[in-house]
N, C-alpha and C positions, 0 to 999 in steps of 0.2 A: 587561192584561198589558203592553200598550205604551204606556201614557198618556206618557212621557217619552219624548224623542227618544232612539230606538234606536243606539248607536254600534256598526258593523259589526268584529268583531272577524277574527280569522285568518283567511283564506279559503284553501280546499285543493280535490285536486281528488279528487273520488267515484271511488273505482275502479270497473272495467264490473263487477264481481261484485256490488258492492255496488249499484251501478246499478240492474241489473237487481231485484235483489231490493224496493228502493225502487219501482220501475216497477210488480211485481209487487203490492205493498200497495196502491198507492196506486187501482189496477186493483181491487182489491178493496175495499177503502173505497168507492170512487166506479164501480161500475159503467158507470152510463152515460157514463163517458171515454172507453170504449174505440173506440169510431170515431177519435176525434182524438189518440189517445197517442201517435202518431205525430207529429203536430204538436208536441203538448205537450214531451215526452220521445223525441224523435228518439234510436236505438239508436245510430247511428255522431256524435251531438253528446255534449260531455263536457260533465258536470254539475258545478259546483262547492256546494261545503258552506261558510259561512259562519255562522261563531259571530258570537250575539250573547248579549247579556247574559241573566242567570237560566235560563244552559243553554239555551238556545234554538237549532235549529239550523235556518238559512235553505235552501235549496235553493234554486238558481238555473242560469239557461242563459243564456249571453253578457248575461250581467247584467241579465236578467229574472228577478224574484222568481218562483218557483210555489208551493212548499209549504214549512210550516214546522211544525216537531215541536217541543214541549217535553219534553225529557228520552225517554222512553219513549211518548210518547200518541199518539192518531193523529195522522195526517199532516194538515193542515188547510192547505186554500190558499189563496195568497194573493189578496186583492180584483180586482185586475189581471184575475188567471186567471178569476174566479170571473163579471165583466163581460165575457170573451170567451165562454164556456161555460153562461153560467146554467142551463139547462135540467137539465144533469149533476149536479145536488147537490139535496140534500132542502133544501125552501125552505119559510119561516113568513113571515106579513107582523108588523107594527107598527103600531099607529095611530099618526096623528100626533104626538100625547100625545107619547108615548115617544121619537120621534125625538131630538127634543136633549137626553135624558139618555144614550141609547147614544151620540151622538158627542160626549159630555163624559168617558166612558169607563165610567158608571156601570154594576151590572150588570142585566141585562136581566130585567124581573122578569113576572111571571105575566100580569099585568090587560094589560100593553101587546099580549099578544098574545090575549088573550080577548076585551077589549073590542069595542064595532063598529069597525071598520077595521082591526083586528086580522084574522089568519087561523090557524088549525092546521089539520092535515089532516081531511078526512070534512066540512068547514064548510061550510053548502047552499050559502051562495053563492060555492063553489068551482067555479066552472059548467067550466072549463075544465081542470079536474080537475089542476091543475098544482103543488099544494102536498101536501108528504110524498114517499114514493120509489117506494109502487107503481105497478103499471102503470097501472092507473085514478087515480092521483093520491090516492088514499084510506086509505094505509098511515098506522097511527100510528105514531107516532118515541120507541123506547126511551130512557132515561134513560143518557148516554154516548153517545149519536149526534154525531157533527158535522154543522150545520146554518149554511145560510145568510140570515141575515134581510133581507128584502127591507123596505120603506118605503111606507107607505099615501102612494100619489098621486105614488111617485120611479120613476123607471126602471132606474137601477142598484138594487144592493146594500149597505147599509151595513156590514154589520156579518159576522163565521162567528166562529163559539163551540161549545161541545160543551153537549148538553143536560143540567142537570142532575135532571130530572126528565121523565117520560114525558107525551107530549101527551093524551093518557086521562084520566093525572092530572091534568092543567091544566087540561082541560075539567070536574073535579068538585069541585076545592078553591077553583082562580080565585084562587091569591093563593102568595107567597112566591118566592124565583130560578128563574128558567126557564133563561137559559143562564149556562157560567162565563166568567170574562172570557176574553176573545177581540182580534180583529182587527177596527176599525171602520175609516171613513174618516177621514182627519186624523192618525191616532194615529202613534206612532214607526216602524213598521213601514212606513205609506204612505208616511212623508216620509223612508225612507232612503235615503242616498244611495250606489248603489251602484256609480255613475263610476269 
């Protein structure tokens, strides 16, 4: 979605109705925000909306990126956010393999995350019960989920994309796009400059 450097277009300001109602989604999408929404999405800070190219609308606070929608989809945030909070969003790993095709922009395909060093949710050697969104860590992730891909042997997160097929699925076919293009490290979105 951002393989090109992203040129930031009109910047405006959210009004508090709309605000809030964004507050409210994104509370819903991401559950586990809600201890820090405060942080994130402070009620008396004003959020500005910044268009960028192919409809894409940025959300931002004193000119830190948080979430970004394409046209109507969910709200999906930004890396930044996603390295302060990881815990808060349903997480898959990568095998190595895969690593430098998601940050060439390609799309993220089934084997990278089945393979060994790969993870999906319910995976035995999930010992830590930390990938997918329930509360044992063991929820499968419906087909249209926003997910965030985590990197065999990296600390941070590379990559959030929406899933385009259910991890269920992925564990019985093992092959064909797992997420749609998204936000990786490097790509337009990270490198924008929002000075």
């Amino acid at each position: 979605m951002f393989k090109k450097d992203a040129t930031p277009g009109a910047k405006s300001k959210v009004k508090s109705s709309a605000q809030r109602a964004i507050r409210a989604k994104v509370l819903e999408e991401y559950p586990k925000l809600e201890p820090y929404i405060e942080e994130i999405m402070p009620k008396k800070e004003q959020l500005d909306l910044v268009k960028l190219p192919d409809r894409v609308s940025l959300y931002t606070l004193n000119n830190h990126p948080l979430f970004f929608q394409h046209m109507d989809d969910s709200f999906l945030p930004h890396l930044t956010l996603v390295h302060k909070y990881p815990s808060c969003f349903n997480r898959l790993r990568i095998d190595r393999g895969a690593i430098r095709f998601v940050l060439s922009g390609a799309t993220l395909m089934v084997p990278g995350l089945t393979s060994a060093g790969g993870r999906l949710p319910d995976d035995d050697e999930d010992e830590e019960g930390i990938y997918g969104g329930g509360e044992d860590g063991m929820e499968e992730l419906e087909a249209g989920t926003p997910v965030v891909i985590e990197a065999e042997g990296k600390e941070n997160a590379c990559f959030v994309g929406v899933l385009k097929m259910g991890t269920e699925e992925m564990k019985k076919v093992r092959k064909g796009q797992a997420c749609e293009a998204g936000h990786y490290l490097g790509d337009g979105l990270w490198t924008l400059n929002l000075g």
